[in-house]
N, C-alpha and C positions, 0 to 999 in steps of 0.2 A: 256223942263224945262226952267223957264225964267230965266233969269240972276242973278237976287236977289236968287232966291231959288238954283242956283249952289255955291253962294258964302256965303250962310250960309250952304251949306252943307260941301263945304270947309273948315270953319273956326270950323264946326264941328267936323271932320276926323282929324282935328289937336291934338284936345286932347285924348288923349291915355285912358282915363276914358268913352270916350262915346262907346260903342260896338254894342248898335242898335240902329237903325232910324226908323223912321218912318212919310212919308208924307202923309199930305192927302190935298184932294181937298176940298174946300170951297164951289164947286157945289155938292158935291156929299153926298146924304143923306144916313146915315147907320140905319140899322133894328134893330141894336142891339145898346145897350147904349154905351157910352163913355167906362166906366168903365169893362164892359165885351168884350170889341173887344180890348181893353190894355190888360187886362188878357191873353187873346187868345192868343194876339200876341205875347205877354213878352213869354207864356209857350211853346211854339210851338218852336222846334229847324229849322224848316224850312226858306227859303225863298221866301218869296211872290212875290218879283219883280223877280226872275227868276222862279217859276211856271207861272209866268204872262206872260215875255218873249217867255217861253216853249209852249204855247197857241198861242201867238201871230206867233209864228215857222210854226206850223201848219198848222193855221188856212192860213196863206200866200205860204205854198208849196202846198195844196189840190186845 
């Protein structure tokens, strides 16, 4: 993570009204529109950076 994006993530977590995040890459193209990968993600109780972490566990003990 680069420096700018830790320190808005920080200035984020500050206020007690924000409860999800969500980053995305500028390189990275989605299949699915803006508006239904928000849906997805607002509805979903899960989290995606530690399924992601969980993968990356894995993938690096095998």
């Amino acid at each position: 993570m680069i420096e700018a994006e830790r320190l808005l993530l920080a200035g984020a977590l500050e206020d007690p009204e924000n409860q999800t995040f969500v980053l995305l890459s500028d390189s990275c193209v989605t299949l699915y529109s803006f508006s239904y990968i928000c849906k997805y993600l607002m509805a979903s109780p899960r989290s995606f950076l530690d399924s992601w972490m969980a993968a990356f566990l894995i993938f690096e003990l095998s």
